[in-house]
N, C-alpha and C positions, 0 to 999 in steps of 0.2 A: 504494500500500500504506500508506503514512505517513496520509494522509487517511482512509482506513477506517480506521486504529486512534485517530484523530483524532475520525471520528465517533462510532465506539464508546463510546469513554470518555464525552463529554459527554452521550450518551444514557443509559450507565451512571449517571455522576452526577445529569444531569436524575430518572432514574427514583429514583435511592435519596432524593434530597433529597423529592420527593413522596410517597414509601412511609414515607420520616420524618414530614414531616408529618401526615400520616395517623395514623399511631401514635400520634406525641405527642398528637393532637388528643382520642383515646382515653382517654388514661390523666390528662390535665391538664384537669380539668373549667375553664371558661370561661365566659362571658356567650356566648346567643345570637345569632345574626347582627342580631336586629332587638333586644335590648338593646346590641349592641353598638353599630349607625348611631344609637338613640337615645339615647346615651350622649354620642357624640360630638355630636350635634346639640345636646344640651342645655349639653356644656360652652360652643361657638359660642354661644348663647342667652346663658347664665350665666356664665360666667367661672368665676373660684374661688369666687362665692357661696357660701353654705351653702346659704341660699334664696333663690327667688327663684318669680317668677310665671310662666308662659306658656301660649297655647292649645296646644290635646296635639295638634291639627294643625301647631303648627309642629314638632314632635319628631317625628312620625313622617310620613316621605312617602309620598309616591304618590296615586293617584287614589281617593280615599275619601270618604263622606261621614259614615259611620257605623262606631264600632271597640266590641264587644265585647270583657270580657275575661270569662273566666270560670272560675273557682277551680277548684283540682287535684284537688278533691270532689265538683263538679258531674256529676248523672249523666246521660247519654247524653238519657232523659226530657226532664230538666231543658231540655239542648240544643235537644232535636225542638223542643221546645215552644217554645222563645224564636224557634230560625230558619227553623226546618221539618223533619220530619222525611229522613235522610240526607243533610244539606248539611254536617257535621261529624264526626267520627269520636269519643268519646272515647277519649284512650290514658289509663291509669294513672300517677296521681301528676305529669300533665302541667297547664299552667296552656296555656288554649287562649285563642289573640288573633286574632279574626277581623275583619277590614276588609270592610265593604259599602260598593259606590256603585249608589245605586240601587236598594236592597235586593237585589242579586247579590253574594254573596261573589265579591270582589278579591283577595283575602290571604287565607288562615289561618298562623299559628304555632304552634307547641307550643314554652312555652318549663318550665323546671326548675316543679313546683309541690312543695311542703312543706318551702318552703326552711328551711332552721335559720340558714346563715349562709351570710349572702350571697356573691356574688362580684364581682370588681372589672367594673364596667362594666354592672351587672345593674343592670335596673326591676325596681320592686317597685310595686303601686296598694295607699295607701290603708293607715292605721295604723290596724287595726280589728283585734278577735277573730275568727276564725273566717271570715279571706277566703279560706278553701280552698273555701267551699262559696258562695260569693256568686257574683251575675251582675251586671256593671256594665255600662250601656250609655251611653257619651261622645258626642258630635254631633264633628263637627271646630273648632268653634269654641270647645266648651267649655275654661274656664282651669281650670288644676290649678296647684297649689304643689309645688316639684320644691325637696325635700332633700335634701342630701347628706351622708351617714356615711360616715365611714370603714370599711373591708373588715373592719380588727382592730387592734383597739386594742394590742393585744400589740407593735406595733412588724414583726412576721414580713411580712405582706403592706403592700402601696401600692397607692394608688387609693382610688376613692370609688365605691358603688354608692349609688341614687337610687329614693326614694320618691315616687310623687304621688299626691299627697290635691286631691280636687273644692276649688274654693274662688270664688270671684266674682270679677270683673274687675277688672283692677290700679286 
């Protein structure tokens, strides 16, 4: 009997700690899973630099040969046209990142598009006007220059989200 209300509980708390995170995950906007491995891969790369250089295959892994990104304005159109058509979905106001090896989509993301203010941990391509409606396409070996700003200058938030701009080998 002691053992069943033993199990119970830890099932109980297992299940509310996971229905917590759930929730919080909800209501606490965050950097996406693949700003967030590239985030941390960049710091590995860079340290506390502000800037620094590296190929954008070494920040993002997996098997790829080729990474589109393409702005949170881009329309469906746009898409067919660059991958093929139905090989990408557009959602609204989403910033779509798709990974080809081989010219087979490996990967897509949807990550936050029409950002105003960033969040800690979050990629951002490219300090240009109007990259809501742009389509970039990276090789794996291409170098990008990886910035780092602070989240808010206000002192309220910590951490640094990161921009990378195209640039030439170190």
């Amino acid at each position: 009997m002691l053992a069943f209300r033993i199990i119970a509980a830890v099932v109980l708390i297992t299940l509310a700690i996971v229905l917590g995170s759930f929730f919080w995950s909800l209501f606490v906007p965050g950097a996406g899973r693949i700003d967030a491995v590239a985030s941390r891969r960049i710091y590995q790369l860079c340290g506390f630099n502000a800037e620094c250089k590296v190929r954008i295959g070494d920040i993002f892994d997996g098997k790829w040969d080729t990474f589109y990104e393409f702005g949170a304005d881009v329309s469906q159109a746009e898409i067919n046209k660059t991958l093929g058509a139905g090989v990408v979905a557009v959602r609204d106001q989403q910033r779509i990142l798709v990974f080809l090896q081989n010219g087979h989509v490996a990967l897509v993301q949807y990550a936050r598009g029409g950002v105003e203010k960033p969040l800690e941990g979050e990629i951002e391509f490219e300090e240009e006007h109007h990259r809501e409606q742009r389509i970039v396409m990276y090789r794996r070996n291409t170098w990008v220059r990886v910035n780092a700003y602070p989240v808010d200058s206000s002192g309220k938030h910590r951490g640094n989200y990161y921009v990378l701009s195209l640039t030439t080998s170190p």
